[in-house]
VMD Tcl script that builds the backbone (N, CA, C; Angstrom):
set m [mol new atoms 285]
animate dup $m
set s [atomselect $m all]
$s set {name element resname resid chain x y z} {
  {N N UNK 1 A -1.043 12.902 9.607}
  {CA C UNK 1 A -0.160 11.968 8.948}
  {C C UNK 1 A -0.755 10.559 8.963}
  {N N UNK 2 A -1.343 10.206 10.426}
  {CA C UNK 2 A -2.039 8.755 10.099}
  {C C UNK 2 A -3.024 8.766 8.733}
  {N N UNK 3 A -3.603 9.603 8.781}
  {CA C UNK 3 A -4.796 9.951 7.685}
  {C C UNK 3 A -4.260 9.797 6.570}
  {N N UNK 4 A -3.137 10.127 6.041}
  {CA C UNK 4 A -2.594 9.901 4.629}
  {C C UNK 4 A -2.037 7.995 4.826}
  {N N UNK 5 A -1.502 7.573 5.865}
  {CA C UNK 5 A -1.003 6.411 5.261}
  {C C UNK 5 A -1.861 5.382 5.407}
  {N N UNK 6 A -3.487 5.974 6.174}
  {CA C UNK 6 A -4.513 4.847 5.437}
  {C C UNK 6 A -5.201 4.845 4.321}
  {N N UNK 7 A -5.019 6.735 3.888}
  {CA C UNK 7 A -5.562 7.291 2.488}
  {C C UNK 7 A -4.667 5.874 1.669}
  {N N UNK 8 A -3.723 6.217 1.435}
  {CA C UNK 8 A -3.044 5.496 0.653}
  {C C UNK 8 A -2.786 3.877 0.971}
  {N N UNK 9 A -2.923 3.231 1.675}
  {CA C UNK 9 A -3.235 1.859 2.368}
  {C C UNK 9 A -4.357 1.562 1.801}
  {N N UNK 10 A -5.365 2.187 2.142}
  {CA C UNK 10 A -6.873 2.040 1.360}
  {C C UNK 10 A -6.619 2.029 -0.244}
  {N N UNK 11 A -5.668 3.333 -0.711}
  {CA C UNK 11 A -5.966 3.251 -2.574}
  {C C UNK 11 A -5.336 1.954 -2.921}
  {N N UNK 12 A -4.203 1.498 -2.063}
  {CA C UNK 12 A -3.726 0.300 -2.906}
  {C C UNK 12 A -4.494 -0.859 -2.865}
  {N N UNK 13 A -5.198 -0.978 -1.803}
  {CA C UNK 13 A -5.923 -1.924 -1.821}
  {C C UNK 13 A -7.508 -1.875 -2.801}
  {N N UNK 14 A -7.331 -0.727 -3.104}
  {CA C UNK 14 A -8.624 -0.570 -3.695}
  {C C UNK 14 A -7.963 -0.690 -5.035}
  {N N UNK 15 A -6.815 -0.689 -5.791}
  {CA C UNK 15 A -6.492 -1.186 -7.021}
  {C C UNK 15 A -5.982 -2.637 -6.858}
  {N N UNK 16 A -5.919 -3.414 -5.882}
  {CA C UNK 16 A -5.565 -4.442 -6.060}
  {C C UNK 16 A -6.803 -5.075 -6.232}
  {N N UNK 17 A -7.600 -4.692 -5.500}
  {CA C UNK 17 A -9.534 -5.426 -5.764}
  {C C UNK 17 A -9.952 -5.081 -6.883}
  {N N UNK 18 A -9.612 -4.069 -7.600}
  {CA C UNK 18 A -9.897 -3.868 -9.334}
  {C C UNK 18 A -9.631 -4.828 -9.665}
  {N N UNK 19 A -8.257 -4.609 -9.838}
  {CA C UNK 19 A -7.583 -6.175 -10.546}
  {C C UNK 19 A -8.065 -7.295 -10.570}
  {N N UNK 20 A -8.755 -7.738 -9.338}
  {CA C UNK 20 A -9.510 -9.063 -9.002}
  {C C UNK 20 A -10.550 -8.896 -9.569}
  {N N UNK 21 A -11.497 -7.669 -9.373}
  {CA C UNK 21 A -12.839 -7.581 -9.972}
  {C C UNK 21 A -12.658 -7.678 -11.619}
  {N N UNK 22 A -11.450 -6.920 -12.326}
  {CA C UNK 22 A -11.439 -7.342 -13.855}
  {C C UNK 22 A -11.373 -9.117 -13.878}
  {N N UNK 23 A -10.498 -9.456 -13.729}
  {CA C UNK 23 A -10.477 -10.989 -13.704}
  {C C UNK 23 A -11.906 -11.843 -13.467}
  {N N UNK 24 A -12.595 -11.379 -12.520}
  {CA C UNK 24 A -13.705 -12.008 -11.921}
  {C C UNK 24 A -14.763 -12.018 -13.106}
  {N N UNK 25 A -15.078 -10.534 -13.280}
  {CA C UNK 25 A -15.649 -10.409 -14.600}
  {C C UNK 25 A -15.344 -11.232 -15.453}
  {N N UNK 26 A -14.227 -11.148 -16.177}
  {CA C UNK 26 A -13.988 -11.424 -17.383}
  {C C UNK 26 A -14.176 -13.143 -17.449}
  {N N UNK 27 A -13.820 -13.558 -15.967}
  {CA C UNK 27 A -13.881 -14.871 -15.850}
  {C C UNK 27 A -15.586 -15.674 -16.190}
  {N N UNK 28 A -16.456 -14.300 -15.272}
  {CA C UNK 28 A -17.976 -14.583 -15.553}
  {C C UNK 28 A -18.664 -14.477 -16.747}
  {N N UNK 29 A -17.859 -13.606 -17.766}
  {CA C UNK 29 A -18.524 -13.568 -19.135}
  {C C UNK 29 A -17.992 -15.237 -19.826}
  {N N UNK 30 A -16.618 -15.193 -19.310}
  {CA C UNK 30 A -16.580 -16.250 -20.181}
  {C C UNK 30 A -17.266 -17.603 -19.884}
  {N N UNK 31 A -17.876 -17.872 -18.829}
  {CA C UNK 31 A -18.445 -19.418 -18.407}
  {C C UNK 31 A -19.755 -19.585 -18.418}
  {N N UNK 32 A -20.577 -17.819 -18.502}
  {CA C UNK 32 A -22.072 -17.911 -18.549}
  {C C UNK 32 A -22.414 -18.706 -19.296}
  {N N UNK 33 A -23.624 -18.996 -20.029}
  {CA C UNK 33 A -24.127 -19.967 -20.872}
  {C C UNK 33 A -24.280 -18.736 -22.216}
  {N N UNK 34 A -23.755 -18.794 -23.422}
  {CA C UNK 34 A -24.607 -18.149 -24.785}
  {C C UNK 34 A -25.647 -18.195 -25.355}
  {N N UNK 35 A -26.041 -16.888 -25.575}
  {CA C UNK 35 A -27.172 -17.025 -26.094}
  {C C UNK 35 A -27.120 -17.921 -27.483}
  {N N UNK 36 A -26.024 -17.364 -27.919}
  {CA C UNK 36 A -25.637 -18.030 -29.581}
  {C C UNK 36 A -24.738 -18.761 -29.625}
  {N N UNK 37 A -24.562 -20.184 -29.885}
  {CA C UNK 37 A -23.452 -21.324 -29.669}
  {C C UNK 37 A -22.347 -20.781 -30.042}
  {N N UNK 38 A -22.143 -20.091 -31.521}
  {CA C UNK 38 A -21.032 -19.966 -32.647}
  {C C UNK 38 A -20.347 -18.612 -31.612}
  {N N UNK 39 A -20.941 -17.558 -30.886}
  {CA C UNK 39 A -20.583 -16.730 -30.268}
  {C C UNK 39 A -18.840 -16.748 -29.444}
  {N N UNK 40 A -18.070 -16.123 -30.504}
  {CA C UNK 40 A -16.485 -15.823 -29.176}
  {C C UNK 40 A -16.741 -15.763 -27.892}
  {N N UNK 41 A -16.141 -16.215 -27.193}
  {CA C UNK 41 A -15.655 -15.622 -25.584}
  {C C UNK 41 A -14.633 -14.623 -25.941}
  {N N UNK 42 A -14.858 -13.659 -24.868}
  {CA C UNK 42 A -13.951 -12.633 -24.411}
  {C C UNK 42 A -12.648 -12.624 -23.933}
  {N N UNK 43 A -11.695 -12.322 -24.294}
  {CA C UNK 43 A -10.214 -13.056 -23.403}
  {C C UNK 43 A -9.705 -12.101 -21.721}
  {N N UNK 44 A -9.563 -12.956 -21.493}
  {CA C UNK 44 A -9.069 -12.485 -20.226}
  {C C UNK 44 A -8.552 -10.627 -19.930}
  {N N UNK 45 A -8.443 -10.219 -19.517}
  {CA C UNK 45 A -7.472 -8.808 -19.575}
  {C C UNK 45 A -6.617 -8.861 -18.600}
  {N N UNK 46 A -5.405 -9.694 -19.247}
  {CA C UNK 46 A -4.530 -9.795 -18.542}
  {C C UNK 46 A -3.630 -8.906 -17.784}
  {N N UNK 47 A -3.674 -8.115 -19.067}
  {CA C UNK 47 A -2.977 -6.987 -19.123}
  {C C UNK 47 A -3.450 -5.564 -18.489}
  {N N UNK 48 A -4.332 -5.176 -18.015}
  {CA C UNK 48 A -5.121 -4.549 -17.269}
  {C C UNK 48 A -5.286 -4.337 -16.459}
  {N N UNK 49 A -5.443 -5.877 -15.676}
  {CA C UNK 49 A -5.074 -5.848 -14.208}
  {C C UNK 49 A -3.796 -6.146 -14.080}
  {N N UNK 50 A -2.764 -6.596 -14.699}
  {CA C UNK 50 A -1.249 -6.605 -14.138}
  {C C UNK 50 A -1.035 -5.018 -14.040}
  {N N UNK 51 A -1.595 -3.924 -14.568}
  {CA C UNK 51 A -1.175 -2.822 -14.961}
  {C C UNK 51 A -1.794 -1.941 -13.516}
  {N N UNK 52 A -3.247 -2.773 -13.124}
  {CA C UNK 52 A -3.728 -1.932 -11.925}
  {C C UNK 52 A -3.345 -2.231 -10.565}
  {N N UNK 53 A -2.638 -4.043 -10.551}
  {CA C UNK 53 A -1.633 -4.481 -9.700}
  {C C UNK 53 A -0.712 -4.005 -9.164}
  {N N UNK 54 A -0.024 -3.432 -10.434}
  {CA C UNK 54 A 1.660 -2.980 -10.502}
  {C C UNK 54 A 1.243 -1.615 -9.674}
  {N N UNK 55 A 0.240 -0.937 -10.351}
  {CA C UNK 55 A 0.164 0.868 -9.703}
  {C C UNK 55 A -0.359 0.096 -8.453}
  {N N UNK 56 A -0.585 -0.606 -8.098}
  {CA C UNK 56 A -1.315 -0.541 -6.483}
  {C C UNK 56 A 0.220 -0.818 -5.383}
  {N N UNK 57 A 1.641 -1.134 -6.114}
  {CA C UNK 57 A 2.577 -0.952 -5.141}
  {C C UNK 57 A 2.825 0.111 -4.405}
  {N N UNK 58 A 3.009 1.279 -5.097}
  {CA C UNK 58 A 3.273 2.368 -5.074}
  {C C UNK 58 A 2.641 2.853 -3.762}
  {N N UNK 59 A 1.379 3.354 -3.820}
  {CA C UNK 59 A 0.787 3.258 -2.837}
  {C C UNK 59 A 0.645 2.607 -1.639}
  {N N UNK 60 A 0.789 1.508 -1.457}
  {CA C UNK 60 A 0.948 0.853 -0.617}
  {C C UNK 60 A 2.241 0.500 0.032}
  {N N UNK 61 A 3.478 0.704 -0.475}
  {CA C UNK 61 A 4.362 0.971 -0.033}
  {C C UNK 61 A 4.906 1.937 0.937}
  {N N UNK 62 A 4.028 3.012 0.243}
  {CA C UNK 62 A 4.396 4.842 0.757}
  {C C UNK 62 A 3.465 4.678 2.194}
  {N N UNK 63 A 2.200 3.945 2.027}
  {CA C UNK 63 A 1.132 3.870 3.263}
  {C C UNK 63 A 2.124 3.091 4.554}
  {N N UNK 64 A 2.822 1.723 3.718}
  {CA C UNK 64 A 3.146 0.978 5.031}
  {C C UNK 64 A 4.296 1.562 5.518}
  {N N UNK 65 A 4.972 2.361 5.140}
  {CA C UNK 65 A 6.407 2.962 5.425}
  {C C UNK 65 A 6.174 4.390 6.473}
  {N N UNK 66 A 5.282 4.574 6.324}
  {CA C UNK 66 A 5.036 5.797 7.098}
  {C C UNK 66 A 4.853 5.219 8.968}
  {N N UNK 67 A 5.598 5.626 9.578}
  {CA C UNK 67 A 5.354 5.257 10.923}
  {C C UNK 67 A 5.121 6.464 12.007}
  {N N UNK 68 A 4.089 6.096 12.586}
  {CA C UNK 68 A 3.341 6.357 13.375}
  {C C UNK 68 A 4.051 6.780 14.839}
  {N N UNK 69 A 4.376 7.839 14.969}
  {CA C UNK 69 A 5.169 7.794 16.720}
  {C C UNK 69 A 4.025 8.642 17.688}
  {N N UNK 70 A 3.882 7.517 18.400}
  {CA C UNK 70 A 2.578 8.085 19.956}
  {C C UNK 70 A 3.336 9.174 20.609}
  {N N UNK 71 A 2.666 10.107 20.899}
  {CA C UNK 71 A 3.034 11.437 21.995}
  {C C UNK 71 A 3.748 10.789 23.010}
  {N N UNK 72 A 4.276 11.619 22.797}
  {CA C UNK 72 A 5.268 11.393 24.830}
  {C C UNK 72 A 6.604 10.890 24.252}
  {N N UNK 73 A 6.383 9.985 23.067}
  {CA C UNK 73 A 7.994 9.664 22.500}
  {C C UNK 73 A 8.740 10.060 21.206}
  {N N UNK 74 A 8.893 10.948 21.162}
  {CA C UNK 74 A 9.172 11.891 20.032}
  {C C UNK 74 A 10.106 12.355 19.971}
  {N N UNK 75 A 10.968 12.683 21.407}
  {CA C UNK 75 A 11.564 13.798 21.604}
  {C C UNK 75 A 12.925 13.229 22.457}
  {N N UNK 76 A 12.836 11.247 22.886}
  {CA C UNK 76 A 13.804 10.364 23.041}
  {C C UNK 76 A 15.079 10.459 22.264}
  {N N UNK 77 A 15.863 10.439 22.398}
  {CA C UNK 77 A 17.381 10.306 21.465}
  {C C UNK 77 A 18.128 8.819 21.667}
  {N N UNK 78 A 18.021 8.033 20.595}
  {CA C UNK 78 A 18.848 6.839 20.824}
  {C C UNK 78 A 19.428 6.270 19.696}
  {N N UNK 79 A 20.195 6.059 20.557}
  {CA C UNK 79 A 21.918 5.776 19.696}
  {C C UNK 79 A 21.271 3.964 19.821}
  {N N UNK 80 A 22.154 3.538 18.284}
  {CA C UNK 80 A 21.882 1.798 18.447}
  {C C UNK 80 A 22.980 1.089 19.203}
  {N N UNK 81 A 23.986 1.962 19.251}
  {CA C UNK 81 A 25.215 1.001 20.140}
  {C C UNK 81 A 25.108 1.396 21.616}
  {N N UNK 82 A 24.860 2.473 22.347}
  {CA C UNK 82 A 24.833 2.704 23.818}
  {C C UNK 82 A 23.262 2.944 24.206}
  {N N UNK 83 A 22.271 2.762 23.227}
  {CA C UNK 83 A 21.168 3.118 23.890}
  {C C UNK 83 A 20.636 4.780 23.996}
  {N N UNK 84 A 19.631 4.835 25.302}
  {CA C UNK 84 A 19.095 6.280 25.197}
  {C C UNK 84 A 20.526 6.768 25.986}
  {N N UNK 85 A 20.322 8.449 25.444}
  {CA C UNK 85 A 21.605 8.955 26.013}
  {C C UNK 85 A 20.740 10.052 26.844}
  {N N UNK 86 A 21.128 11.173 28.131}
  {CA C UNK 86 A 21.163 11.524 28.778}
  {C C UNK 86 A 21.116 13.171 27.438}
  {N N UNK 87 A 20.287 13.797 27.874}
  {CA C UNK 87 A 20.744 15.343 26.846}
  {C C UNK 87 A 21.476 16.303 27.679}
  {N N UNK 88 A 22.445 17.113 26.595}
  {CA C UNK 88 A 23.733 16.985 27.055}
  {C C UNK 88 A 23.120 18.705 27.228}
  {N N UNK 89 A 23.588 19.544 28.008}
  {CA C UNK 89 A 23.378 21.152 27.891}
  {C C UNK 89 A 24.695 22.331 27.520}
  {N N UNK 90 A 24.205 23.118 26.711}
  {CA C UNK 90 A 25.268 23.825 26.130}
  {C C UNK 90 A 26.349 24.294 27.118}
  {N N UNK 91 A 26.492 24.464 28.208}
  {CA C UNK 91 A 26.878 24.891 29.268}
  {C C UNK 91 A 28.184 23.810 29.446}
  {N N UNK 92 A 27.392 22.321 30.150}
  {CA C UNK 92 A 28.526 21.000 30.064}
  {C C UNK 92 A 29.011 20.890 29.378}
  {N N UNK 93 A 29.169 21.292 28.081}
  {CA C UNK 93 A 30.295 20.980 26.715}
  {C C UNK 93 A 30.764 22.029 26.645}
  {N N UNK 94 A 30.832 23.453 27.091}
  {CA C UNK 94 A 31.614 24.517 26.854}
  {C C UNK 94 A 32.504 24.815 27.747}
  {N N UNK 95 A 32.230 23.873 28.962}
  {CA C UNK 95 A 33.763 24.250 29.814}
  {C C UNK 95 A 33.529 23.754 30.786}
}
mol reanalyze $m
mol bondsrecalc $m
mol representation Tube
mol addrep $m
């Protein structure tokens, strides 16, 4: 289970660095020097990376939500108003 919520910790972060790397790019085509004065610049892709942004929640949500419980405490029972409780045996509640 740890293994999946860094699988997925890792993918979101690896579409959020897309996103940056489109931008970065697009930012570097546009400021290089031209070969040809009259030559367009390229426009941004705005839309591209908002799109590889947005999918990188998903993932990263599902990664940070997943929690991790160390051996030995697994098997605790606790109530939020009295705390840990004592386990009760079929025996003491039947008579």
């Amino acid at each position: 289970m740890i293994l999946l919520r860094y699988l997925l910790i890792l993918a979101g972060i690896a579409l959020l660095t897309g996103a940056a790397a489109i931008l970065a790019w697009d930012l570097y085509q546009i400021l290089k020097p031209r070969k040809q004065p009259g030559e367009p610049a390229a426009p941004l892709r705005w839309q591209a990376a908002r799109q590889l942004a947005v999918c990188s929640i998903l993932p990263l949500l599902a990664g940070l939500s997943i929690a991790v419980i160390p051996s030995g405490s697994a098997a605790v029972r606790v109530n939020q108003f009295a705390g840990t409780r004592p386990r009760r045996s079929i025996r003491a509640s039947t008579g």
